[in-house]
C-alpha positions as CSV (number, residue, x, y, z in Angstrom):
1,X,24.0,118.3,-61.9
2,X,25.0,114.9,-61.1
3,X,22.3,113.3,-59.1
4,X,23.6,109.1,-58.0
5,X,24.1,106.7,-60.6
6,X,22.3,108.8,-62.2
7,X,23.2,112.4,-64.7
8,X,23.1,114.4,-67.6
9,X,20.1,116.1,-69.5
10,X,18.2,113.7,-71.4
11,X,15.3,113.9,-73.6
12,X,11.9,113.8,-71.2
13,X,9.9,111.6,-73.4
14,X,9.1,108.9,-71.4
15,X,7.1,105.5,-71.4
16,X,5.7,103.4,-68.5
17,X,7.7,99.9,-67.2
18,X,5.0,96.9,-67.5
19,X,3.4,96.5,-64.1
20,X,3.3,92.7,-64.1
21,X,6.2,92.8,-61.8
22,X,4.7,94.7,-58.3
23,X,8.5,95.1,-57.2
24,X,9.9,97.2,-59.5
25,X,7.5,100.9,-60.4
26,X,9.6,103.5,-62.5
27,X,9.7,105.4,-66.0
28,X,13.0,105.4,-68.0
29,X,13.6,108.0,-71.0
30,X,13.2,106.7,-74.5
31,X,16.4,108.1,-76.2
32,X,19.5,106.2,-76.4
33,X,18.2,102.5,-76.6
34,X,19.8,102.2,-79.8
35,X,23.6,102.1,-80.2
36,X,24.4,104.7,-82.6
37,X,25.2,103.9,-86.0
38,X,23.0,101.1,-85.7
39,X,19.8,100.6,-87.6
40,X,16.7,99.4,-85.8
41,X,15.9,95.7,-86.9
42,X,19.7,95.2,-86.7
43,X,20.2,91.2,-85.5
44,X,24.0,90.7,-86.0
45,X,25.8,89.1,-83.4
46,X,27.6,91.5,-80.8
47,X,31.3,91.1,-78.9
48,X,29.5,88.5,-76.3
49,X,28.0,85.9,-79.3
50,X,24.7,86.8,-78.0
51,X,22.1,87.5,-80.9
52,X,20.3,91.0,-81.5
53,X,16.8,90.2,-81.5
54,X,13.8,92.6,-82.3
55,X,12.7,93.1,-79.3
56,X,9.7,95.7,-78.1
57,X,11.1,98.9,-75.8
58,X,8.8,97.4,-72.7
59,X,11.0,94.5,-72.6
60,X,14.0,95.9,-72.9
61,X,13.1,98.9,-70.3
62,X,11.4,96.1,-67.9
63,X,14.6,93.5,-68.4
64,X,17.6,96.5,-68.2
65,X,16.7,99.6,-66.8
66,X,14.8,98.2,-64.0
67,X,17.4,95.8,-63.3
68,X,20.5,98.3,-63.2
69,X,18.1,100.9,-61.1
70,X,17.6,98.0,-58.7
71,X,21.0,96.9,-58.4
72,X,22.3,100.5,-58.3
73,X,19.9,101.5,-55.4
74,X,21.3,98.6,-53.5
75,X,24.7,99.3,-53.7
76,X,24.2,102.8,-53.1
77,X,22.3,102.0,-50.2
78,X,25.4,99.2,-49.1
79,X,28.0,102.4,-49.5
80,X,25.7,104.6,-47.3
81,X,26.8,105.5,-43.8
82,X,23.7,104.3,-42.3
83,X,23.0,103.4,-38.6
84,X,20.0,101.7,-40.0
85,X,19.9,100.4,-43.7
86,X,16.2,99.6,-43.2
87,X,14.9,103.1,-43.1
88,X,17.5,104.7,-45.9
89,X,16.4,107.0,-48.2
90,X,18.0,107.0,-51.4
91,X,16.8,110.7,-53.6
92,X,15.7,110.8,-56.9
93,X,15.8,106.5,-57.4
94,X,15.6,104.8,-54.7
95,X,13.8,104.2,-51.2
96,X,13.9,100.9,-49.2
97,X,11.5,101.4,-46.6
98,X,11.5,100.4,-42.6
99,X,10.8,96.2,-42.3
100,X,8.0,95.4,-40.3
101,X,8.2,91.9,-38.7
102,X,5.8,90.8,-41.5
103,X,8.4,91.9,-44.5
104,X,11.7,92.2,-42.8
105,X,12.6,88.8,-44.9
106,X,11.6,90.1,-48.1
107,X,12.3,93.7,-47.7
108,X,9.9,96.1,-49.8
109,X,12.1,97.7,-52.4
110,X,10.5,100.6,-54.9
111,X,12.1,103.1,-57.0
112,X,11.2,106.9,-57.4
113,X,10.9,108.1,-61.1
114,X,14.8,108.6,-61.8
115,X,15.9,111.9,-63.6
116,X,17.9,110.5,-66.4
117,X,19.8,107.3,-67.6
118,X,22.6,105.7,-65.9
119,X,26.0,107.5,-67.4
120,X,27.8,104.7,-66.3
121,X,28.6,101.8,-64.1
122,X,31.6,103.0,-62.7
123,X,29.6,105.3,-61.0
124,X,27.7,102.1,-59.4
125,X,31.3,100.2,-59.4
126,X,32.5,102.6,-57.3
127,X,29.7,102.4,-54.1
128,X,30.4,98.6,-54.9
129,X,33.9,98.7,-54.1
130,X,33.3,100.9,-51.0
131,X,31.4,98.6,-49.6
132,X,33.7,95.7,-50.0
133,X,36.2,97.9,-48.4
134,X,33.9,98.8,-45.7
135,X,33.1,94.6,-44.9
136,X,37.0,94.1,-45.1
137,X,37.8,96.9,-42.4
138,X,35.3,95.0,-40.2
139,X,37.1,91.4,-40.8
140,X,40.3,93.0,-40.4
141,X,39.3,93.6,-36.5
142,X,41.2,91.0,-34.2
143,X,38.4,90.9,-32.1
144,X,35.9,89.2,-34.4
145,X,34.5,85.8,-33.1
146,X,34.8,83.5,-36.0
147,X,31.2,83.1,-36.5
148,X,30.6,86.4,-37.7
149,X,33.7,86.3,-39.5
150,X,32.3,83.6,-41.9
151,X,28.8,85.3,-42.1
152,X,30.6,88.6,-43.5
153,X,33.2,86.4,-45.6
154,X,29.8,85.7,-46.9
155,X,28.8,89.3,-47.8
156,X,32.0,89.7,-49.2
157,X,31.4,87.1,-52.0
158,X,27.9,88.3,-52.5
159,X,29.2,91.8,-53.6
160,X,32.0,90.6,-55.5
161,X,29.7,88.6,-57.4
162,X,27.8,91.9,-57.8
163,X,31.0,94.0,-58.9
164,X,31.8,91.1,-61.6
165,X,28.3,91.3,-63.0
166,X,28.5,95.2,-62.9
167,X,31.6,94.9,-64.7
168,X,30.4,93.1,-67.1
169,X,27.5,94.9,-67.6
170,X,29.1,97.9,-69.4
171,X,29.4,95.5,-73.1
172,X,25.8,94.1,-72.3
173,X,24.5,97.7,-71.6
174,X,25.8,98.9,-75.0
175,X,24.1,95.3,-76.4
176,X,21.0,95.5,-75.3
177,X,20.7,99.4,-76.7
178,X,20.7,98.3,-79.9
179,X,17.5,96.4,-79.5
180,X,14.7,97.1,-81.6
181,X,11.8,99.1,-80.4
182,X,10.3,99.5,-83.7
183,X,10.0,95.9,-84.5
184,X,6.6,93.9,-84.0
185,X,8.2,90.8,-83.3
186,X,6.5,88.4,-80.8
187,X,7.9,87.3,-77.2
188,X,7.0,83.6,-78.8
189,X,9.1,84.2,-81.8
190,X,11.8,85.7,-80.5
191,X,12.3,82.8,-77.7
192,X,11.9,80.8,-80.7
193,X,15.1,82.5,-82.1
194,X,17.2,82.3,-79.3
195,X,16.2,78.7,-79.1
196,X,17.4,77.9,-82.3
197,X,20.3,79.7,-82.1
198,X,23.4,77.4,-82.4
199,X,26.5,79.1,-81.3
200,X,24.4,79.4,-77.9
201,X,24.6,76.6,-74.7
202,X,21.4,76.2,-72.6
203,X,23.5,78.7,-70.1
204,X,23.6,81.4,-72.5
205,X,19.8,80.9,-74.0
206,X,18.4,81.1,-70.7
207,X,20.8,84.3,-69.9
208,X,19.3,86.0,-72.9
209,X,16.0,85.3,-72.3
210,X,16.0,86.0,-68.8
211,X,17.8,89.4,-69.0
212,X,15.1,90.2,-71.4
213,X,12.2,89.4,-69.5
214,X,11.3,86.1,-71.8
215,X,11.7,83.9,-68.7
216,X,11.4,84.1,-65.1
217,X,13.8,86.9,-63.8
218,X,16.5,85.2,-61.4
219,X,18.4,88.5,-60.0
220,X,15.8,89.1,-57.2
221,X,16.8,86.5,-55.4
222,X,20.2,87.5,-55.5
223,X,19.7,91.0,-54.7
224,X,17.4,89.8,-51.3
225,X,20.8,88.0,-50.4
226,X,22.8,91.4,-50.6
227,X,19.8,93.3,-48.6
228,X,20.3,90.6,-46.6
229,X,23.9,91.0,-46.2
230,X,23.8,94.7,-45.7
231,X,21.2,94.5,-42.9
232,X,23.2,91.8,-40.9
233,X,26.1,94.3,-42.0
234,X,24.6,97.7,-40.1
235,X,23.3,95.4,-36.9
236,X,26.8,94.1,-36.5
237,X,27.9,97.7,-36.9
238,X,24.9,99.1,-34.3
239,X,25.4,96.1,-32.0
240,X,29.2,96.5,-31.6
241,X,28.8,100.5,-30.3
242,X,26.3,99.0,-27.4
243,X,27.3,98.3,-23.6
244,X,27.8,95.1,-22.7
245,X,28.6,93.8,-25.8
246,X,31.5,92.1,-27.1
247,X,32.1,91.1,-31.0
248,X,34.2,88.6,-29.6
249,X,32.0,86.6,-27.6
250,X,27.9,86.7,-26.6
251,X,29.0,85.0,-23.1
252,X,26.8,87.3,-20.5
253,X,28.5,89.5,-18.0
254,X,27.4,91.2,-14.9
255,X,27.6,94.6,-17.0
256,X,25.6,93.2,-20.1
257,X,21.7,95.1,-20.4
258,X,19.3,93.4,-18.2
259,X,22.2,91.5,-16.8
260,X,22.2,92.5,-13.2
261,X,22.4,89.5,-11.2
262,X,23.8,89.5,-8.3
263,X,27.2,87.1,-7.7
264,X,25.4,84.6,-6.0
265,X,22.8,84.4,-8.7
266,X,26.3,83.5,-11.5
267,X,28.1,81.1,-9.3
268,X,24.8,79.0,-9.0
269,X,24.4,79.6,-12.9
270,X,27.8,78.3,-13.6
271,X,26.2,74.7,-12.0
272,X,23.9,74.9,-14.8
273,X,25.4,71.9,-16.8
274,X,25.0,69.8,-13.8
275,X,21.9,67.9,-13.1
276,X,23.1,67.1,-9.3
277,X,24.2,70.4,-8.2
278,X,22.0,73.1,-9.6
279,X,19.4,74.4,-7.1
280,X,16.6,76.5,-9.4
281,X,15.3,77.1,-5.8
282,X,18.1,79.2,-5.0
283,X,18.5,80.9,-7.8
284,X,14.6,81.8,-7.6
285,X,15.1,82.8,-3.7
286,X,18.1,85.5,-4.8
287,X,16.5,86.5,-8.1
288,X,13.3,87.4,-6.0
289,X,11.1,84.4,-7.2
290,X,12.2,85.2,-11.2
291,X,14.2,82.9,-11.9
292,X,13.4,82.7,-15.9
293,X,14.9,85.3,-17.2
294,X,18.2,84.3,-15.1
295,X,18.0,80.6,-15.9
296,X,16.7,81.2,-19.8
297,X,19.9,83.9,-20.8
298,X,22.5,81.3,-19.0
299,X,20.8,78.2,-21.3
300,X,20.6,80.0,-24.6
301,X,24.2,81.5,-23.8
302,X,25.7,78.0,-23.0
303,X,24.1,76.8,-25.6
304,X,26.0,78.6,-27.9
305,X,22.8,80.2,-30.1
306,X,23.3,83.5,-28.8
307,X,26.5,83.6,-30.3
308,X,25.6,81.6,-33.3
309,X,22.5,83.8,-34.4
310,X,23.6,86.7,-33.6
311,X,20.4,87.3,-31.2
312,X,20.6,90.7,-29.3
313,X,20.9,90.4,-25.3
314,X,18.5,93.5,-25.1
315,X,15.8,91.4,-26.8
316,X,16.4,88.2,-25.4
317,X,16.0,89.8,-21.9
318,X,12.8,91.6,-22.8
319,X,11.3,88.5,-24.3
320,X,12.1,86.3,-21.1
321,X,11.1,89.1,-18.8
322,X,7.6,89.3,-20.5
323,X,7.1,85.5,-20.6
324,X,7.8,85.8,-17.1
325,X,5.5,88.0,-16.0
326,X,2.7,85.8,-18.0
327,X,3.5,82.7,-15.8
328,X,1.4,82.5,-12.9
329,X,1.6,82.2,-9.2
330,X,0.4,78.6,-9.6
331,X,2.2,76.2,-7.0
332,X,3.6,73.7,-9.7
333,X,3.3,75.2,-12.9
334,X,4.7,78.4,-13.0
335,X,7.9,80.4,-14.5
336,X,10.3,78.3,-11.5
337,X,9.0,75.2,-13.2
338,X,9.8,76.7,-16.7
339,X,13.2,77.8,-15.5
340,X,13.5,74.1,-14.2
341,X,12.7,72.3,-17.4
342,X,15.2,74.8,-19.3
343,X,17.7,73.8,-17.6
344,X,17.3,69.6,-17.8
345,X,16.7,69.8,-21.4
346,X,20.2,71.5,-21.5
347,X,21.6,69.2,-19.7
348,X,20.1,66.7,-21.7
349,X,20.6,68.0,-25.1
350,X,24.4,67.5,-23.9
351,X,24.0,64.0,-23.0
352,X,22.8,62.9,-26.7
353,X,24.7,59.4,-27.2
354,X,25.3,60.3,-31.0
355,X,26.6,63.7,-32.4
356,X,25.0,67.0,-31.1
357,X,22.1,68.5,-32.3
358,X,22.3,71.3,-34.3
359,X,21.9,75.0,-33.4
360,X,18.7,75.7,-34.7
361,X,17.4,72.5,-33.5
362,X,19.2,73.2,-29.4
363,X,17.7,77.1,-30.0
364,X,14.4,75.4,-30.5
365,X,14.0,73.1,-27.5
366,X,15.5,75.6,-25.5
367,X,12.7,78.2,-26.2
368,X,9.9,75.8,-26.4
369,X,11.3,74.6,-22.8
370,X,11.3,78.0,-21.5
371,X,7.7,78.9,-22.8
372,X,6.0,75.5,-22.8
373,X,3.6,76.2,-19.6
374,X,3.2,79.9,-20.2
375,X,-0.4,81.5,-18.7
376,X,-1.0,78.2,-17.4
377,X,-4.1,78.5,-15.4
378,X,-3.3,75.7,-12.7
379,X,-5.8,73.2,-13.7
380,X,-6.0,70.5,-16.5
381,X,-7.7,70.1,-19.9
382,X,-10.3,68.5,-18.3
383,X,-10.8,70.7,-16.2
384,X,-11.1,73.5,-18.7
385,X,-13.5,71.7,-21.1
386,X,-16.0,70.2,-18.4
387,X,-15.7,74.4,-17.6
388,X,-16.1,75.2,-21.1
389,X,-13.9,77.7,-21.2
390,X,-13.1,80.7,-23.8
391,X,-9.6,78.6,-24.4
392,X,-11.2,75.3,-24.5
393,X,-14.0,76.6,-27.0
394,X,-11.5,78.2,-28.8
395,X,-9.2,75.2,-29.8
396,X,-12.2,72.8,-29.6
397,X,-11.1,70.8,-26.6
398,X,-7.6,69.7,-27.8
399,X,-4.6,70.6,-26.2
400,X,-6.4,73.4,-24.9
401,X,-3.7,74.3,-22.4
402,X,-0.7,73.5,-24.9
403,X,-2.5,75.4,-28.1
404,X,-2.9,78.8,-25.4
405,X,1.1,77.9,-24.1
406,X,2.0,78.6,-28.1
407,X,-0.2,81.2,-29.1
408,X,0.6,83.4,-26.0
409,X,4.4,82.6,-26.5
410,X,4.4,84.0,-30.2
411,X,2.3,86.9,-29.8
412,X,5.1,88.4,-26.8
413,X,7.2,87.7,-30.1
414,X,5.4,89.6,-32.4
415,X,5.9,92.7,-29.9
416,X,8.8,94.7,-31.7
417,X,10.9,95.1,-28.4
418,X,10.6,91.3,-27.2
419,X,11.3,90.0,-31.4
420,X,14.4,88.6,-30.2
421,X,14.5,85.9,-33.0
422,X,14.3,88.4,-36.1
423,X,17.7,88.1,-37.4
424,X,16.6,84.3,-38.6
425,X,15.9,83.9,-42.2
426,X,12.6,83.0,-43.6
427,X,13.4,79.1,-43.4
428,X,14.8,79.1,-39.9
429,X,11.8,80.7,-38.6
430,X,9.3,78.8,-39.7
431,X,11.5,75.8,-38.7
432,X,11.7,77.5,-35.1
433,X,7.9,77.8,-35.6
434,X,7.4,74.4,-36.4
435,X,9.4,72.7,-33.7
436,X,8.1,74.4,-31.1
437,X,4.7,74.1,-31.6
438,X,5.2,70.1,-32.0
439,X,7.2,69.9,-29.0
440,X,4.8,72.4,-26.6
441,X,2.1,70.3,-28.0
442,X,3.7,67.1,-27.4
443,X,3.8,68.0,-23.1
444,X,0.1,66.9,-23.9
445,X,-0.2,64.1,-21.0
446,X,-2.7,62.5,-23.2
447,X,-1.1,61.7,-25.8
448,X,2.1,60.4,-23.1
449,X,1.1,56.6,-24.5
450,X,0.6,57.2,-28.2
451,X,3.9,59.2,-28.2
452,X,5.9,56.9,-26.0
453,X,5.1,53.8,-28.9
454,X,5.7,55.6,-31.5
455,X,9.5,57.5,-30.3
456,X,10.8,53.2,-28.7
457,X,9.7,52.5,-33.0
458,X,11.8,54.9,-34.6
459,X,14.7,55.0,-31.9
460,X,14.7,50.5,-32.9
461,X,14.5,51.7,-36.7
462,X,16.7,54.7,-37.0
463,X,19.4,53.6,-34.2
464,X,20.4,55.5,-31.2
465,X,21.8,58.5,-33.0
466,X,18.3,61.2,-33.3
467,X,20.6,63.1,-35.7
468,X,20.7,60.3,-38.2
469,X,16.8,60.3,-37.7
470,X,15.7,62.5,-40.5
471,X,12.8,63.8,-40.7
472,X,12.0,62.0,-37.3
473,X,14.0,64.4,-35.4
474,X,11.5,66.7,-34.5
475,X,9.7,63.4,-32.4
476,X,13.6,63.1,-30.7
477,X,13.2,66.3,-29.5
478,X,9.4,66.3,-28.6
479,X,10.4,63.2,-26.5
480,X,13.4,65.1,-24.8
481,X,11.2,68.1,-23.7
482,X,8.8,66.1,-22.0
483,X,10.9,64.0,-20.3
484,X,12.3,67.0,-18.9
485,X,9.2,68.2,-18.6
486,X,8.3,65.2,-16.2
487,X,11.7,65.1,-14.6
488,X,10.6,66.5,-11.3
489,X,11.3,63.3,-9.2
490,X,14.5,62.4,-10.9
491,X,16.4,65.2,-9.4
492,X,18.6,64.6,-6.1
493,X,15.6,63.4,-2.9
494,X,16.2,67.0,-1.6
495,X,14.5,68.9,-4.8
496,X,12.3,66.1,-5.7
497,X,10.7,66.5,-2.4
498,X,9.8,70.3,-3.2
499,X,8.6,69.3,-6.3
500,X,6.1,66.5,-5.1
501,X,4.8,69.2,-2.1
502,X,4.0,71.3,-5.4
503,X,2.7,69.6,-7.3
504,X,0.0,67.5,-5.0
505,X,-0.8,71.4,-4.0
506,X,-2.3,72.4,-7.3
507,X,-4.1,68.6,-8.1
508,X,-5.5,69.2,-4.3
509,X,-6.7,72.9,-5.5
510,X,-7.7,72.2,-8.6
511,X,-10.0,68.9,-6.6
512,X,-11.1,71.6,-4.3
513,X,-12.5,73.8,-7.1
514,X,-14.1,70.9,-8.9
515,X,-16.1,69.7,-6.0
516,X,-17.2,73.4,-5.1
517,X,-18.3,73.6,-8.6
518,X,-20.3,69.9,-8.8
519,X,-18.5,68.5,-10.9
520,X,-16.3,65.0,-11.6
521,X,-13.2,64.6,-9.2
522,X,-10.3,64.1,-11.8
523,X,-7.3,61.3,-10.9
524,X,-5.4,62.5,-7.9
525,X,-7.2,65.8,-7.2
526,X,-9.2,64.6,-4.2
527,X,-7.0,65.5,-1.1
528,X,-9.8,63.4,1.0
529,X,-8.5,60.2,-0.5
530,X,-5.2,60.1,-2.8
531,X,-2.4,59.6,-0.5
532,X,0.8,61.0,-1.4
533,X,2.8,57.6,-1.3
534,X,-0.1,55.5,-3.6
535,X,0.3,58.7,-6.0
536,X,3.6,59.0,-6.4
537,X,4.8,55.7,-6.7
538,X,2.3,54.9,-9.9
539,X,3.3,57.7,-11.5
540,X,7.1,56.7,-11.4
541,X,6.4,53.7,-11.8
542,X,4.0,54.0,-15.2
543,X,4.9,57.1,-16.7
544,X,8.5,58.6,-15.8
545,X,10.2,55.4,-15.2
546,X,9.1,53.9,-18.4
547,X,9.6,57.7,-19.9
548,X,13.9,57.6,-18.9
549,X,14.2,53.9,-19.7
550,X,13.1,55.3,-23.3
551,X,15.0,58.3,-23.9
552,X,18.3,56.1,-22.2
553,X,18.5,54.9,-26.0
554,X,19.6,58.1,-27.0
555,X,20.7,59.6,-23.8
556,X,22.9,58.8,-20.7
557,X,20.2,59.0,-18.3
558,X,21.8,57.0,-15.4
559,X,22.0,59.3,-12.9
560,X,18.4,60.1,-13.4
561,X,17.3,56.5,-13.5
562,X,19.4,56.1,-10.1
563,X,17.4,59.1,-8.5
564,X,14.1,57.7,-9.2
565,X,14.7,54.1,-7.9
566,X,15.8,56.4,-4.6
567,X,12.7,58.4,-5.1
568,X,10.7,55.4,-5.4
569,X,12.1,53.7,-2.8
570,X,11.6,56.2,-0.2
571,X,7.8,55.6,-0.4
572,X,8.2,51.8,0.3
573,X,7.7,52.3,4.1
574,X,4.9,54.6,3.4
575,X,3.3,52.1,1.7
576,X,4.0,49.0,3.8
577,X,2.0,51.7,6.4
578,X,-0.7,52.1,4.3
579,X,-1.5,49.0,3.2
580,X,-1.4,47.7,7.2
581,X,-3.9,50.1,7.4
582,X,-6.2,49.0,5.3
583,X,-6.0,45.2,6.1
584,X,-7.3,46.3,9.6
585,X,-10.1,48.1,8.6
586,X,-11.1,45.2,6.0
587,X,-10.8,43.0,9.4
588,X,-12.9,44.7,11.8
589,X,-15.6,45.4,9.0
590,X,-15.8,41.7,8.9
């Protein structure tokens, strides 16, 4: 009885595969290694003008069953009508196992013992050829969006590639029978053969030797790509059945999961790429004081890297929703904030002088925006280490706020229902990673001086294009999240206002605290003597005036400049006030 790839009786002698290679565990029967009518020892050349060298049954077993079980399993597993290829169960040869978040790039693949040896490849050929059918069906749908249309032209050539090599198999299958077992010729010498062969290119010497386990094997690689493929393939497939979800287009709907925002809420969203008109503040009033999750899905949408990555709604909303609820009810720095910041580093990311950034590089300032202040506690890194604080102790008073802001952001990742970024390969991710540590790190106010000298450097150096920056990017976009970050008073005097009540609030509270507790007043904590109008005014004037006039060499920034020399200006009178003031007290104390 036919059993896969796999049928009719063969002998049961058996021998074990070399272990050496932890991703491949199986046994394969002795008999038929040997072409019949051809002796043992037998080194002629065969119809490919690849020599017959003496090699000993592990290596052939190790270079040529295991291969063909592998690459059979897979395709099996690609032909399978499978809501999820991840947890399909192949019988009698092969078993690819559910992907934790650990694995899921580099999928665990092992083999059962298999019953007998392969008959023949048509037998493979054939799930091959089902499964380019079944990827063509899918392309064939009018409604695919042309970015999935070249990701699964992409599968396409990946199993065509396959089908030739399984094609050409059937001659090296019959070749690689005839192989010695008996022999007790060396792996040393028998490289030393096919290196001295001829007839053979470098191409063909390191075919031989690498389908015959001399050198480094190269099919894994290829055959990650095609699990790869097939998982992308099956979410595609899973994704299309859910509501709200349209193959065509990620743009968010009022019917998409977790989409349920009122009217109001979307017509203020759709002022999102404007820095003038948007109100957070309303949206955070009709959204019931969480705006986040509104803001965050309308960013990453516009963006375009919902669409581009492929990144479930579902997910996305779970992840924001979570972060959300880790912000606290601080009077500044909380999830309205983070919702503000979001949407000036859009708007910002827009505004780039040179060519755009790139997807993964907008998905990455995007999340790092969103998540940047999450669990912040209210008060300041100096605050926490004169405390001595679990965080500060933990992350030996550096960045102790910034270091908690990323750790707390990727552990609500690492929760299987909020993993809203596992469709990324390996590279991307740790690229994701990467950025968004440097730039959450970089909101650091003490390192605003250090930072500001060395972006002015490479933006005279490199030019005013950050794209063109190399591996300087990452400081372009480090430098764009903080400014937007700090961009509180550059937004229309009606919003700015809000912003200042805010923030003076939780420098007041955070005064109160350290007074109660005996220890140092910090800089514009003590609500006894810092006056609003002296505050204010120095920090335009010395750290987000001088902050815009920098990034305006990559960014059109005028409109924000123009609302800070407003902002700035409105204190003028307040300050004419205060210093009156204090020339008559100076007087009568004289």
């Amino acid at each position: 009885m036919k059993t896969g790839p796999y049928s009719g009786a063969r002998s049961s002698e058996t021998f074990s595969l070399p272990k050496s290679d932890d991703r491949v565990a199986a046994c394969w029967p002795r008999t038929h290694l040997r072409e019949p009518g051809r002796a043992w020892g037998d080194t002629t050349s065969s119809t490919r003008g690849l020599p017959y060298v003496n090699w000993s049954p592990d290596s052939v077993a190790h270079g040529v069953a295991a291969e063909r079980a592998l690459r059979a399993s897979v395709a099996d597993a690609l032909a399978t009508d499978s809501e999820k290829f991840s947890e399909t169960h192949c019988e009698n040869h092969a078993a690819v196992y559910p992907v934790t978040r650990k694995q899921r790039r580099t999928p665990s693949v092992t083999f059962a013992r298999p019953v007998s040896e392969p008959e023949d490849v048509d037998d493979v050929s054939s799930t091959v050829d089902s499964a380019c059918n079944l990827v063509r069906d899918i392309l064939s749908q009018s409604d695919m969006s042309s970015s999935n249309q070249s990701k699964l032209r992409v599968v396409l050539n990946v199993l065509k590639q396959q089908q030739s090599e399984q094609n050409e198999s059937q001659t090296v299958w019959k070749h690689k029978r005839s192989i010695s077992r008996q022999s007790s010729i060396s792996m040393s010498e028998a490289e030393e053969q096919i290196n001295a062969a001829p007839y053979l290119d470098s191409e063909s010497k390191e075919y031989v030797k690498t389908d015959t386990g001399l050198a480094r094997r190269s099919s894994y690689r290829h055959l990650r790509e095609v699990v790869r493929a097939v998982v992308f393939v099956n979410r595609l497939k899973s994704r299309s059945k859910s509501p709200g979800w349209s193959r065509a287009s990620s743009k968010l709907s009022c019917s998409d999961p977790g989409c349920d925002f009122s009217s109001e809420i979307h017509k203020e969203l759709e002022k999102i790429y404007n820095w003038e008109a948007f109100d957070v503040f309303y949206v955070a009033q009709k959204a019931h004081q969480r705006p986040l999750e509104c803001v965050g899905l309308k960013v990453l949408e516009a963006g375009g890297v919902l669409r581009h990555f492929g990144i479930e709604i579902p997910k996305i909303t779970l992840f924001l929703r979570e972060i959300e609820n880790q912000y606290k009810g601080n009077p500044y720095h909380n999830s309205l904030h983070a919702a503000d910041v979001a949407q000036g580093v859009f708007v910002l990311t827009r505004a780039l002088r040179g060519k755009e950034f790139s997807e993964l590089e907008i998905l990455t300032s995007l999340f790092a925006a969103i998540c940047h202040d999450v669990g912040h506690p209210g008060v300041t890194n100096g605050f926490r280490i004169n405390a001595r604080d679990e965080d500060a102790v933990t992350y030996n008073d550096k960045s102790v706020n910034e270091n908690m802001h990323c750790a707390m952001t990727y552990r609500t990742l690492q929760m299987e229902s909020c993993d809203w970024l596992g469709g990324l390969s390996r590279e991307q991710d740790s690229a994701v990673r990467k950025g968004l540590i440097g730039i959450v790190l970089g909101t650091d106010m003490a390192h605003h001086f250090a930072q500001l000298d060395k972006f002015k450097l490479i933006a005279e150096e490199q030019g005013s294009d950050p794209t063109k920056w190399g591996d300087s990017r990452l400081i372009a976009m480090e430098w764009l999240v903080h400014s937007a970050d700090i961009s509180a008073m550059s937004r229309p005097m009606v919003i700015s206002a809000r912003w200042t009540n805010r923030v003076l609030q939780e420098f007041y509270d955070q005064g109160d605290r350290e007074r109660v507790l005996g220890q140092p007043i910090s800089p514009l904590c003590d609500r006894n003597k810092d006056k609003e109008a002296r505050a204010q005014t120095g920090f335009v004037d010395f750290i987000v005036l001088p902050t815009f006039n920098a990034l305006g060499v990559v960014c059109e920034v005028t409109m924000q400049l123009n609302n800070l020399k407003a902002y700035r200006a409105s204190y003028n009178e307040q300050l004419e006030k205060l210093a009156k003031e204090e020339a008559d007290k100076e007087t009568k104390a004289t």
